[in-house]
N, C-alpha and C positions, 0 to 999 in steps of 0.2 A: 504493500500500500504506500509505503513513502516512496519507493524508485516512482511510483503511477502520481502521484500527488508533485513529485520533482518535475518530471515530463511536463506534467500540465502547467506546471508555473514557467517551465522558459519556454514552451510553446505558445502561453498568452502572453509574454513578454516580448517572444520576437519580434524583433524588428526595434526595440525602447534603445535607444542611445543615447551620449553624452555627447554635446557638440563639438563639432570639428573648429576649431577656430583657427584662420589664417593672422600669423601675427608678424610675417618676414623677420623673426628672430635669426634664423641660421643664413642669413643670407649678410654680407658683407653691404658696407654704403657703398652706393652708386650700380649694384646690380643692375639689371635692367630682368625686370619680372615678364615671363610670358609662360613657358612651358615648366617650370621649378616646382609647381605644385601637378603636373600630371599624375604623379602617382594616387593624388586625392581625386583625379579624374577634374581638376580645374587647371582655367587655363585665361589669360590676364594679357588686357590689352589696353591701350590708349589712343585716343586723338585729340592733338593738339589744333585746336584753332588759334594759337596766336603766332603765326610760323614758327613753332621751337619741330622736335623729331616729336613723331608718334609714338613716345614709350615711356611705359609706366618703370619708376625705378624705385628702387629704397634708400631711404632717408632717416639718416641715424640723428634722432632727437637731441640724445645726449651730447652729441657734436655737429652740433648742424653750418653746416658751410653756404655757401653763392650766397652771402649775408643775410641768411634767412634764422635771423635772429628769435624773429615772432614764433619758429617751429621748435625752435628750445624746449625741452623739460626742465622743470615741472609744468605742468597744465592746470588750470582750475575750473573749477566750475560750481559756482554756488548751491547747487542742489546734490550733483554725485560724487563733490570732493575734487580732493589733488587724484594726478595722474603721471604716469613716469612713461609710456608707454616703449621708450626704446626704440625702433626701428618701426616707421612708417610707409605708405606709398602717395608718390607724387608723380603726377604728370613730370616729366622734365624739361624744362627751357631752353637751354641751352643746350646747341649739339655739339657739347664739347666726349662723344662717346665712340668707342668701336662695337664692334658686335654684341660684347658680352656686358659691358660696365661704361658708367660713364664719369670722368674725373672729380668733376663737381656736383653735387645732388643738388640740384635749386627748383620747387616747384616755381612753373609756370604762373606769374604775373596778371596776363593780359583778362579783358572782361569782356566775353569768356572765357577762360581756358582751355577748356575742352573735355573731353569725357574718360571716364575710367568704364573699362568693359572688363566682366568678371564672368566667364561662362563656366557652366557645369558640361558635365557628359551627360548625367537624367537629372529631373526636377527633383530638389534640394525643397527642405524646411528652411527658408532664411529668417534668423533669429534677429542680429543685430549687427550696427554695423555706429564703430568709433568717427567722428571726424573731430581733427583739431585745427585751429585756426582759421576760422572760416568770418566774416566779416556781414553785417546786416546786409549792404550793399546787395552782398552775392545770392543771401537767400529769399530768391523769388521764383515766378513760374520758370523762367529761365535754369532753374537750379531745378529741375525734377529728377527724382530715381524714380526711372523705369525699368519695369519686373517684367519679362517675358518667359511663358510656360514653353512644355515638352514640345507644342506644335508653332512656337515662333509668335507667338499668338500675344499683344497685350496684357498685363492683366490688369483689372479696369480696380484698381487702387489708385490712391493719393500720397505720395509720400516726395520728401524736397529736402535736398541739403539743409542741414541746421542753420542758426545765426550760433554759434559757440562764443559769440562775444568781443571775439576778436582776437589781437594777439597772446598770444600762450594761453587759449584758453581752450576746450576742448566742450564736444558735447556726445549723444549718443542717439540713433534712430532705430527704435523696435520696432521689426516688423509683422513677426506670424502668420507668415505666407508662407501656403505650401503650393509643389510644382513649381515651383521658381529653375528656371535653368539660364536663364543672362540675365544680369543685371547691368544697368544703363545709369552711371550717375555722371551728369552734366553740372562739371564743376564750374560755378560763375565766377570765378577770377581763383585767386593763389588757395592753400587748403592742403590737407592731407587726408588720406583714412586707414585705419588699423581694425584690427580685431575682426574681421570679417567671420559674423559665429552662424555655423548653418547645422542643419543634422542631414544626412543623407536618406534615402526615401525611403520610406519604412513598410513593410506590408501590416496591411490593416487587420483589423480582427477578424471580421466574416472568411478575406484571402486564409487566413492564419487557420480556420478551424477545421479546413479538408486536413493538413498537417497534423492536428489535434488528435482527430480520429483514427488517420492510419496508425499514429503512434499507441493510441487507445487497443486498436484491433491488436496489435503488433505485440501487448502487454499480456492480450488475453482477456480484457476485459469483457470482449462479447463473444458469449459463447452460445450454440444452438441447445436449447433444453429439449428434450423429447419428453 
């Protein structure tokens, strides 16, 4: 009875996970992000509209360089506290880069900036997502995250870059959206963003209960009585 009582608890638990967060900790400043997180089956893009290159790079807070003083650690924010976050993603400005890396981290200035693109392989729970330095200015319809599902498809939500307040100050957008596979965030001038927390797609309970049973059968639990 406990082996049959264990079964039935991780078979209605399949699919329950803890979120995957992208935090470009193991990545060196000035990477240039695109295919680094494949193995999570994500994959990381940029465009710039102010003529800098199209790429997203990491940008180490704690030493932040191209004078981009205002992306310094610590970060504040009057309601979630200080923030240290370490290692950020920015559009890049300047094409001072080769292939892999680019010499100086500086996000992108101009209003717009342009877009960070975040795609899945299948539709993701997206949970939450960090920005820091982000200025009133920038956040308006112009600033929207757009969420497209598994078929490319919209999804008909409202969500827009923060105002985090301004220099060194950071904020958070939850969202609780499932089937999310790209996300579309159009930064309206300079900004960064971290902690990208999603969970990957989970099967649901009804999917889950054909599982249930064969394992139930499998136990012996149903048997023919004459």
């Amino acid at each position: 009875m406990k082996q049959l009582l264990s079964t039935v608890a991780l078979l209605l638990v399949f699919g329950s996970t803890n979120a995957t967060v992208l935090d470009f900790e193991n990545f060196d400043a000035g990477t240039i992000m695109d295919t680094e997180y494949a193995a999570l089956g994500v994959s990381i893009a940029a465009v710039n509209l102010g003529g800098g290159p199209d790429l997203a790079v990491v940008f180490d807070s704690r030493n932040p360089t191209g004078g981009d003083s205002d992306l310094g650690a610590p970060f504040s924010n009057p309601v979630l506290g200080s923030a240290s976050p370490g290692n950020l993603l920015i559009i890049q400005e300047n094409d001072n880069c080769d292939q892999f890396t680019c010499a100086t981290p500086d996000d992108e200035g101009s209003r717009p900036a342009g877009q960070l693109i975040i795609s899945f392989d299948e539709g993701v729970l997206l949970e939450s997502i960090d920005f820091f330095d982000v200025e009133g200015v920038e956040s308006h319809a112009g600033s929207a995250i757009q969420l497209y599902d598994d078929e490319d498809v919209l999804i008909p939500v409202s969500f827009f870059v923060p105002d985090t307040g301004g220099d060194n100050m950071w904020s958070q957008v939850f969202f609780g959206v499932s089937q999310v596979k790209t996300i579309v965030i159009n930064m309206g001038g300079s900004g960064a963003i971290d902690n990208i927390a999603f969970q990957p797609r989970v099967v649901p309970v009804p999917a889950a209960l054909p599982l249930l049973l064969t394992a139930l059968a499998g136990l012996g639990v149903f048997r023919r009585h004459s």
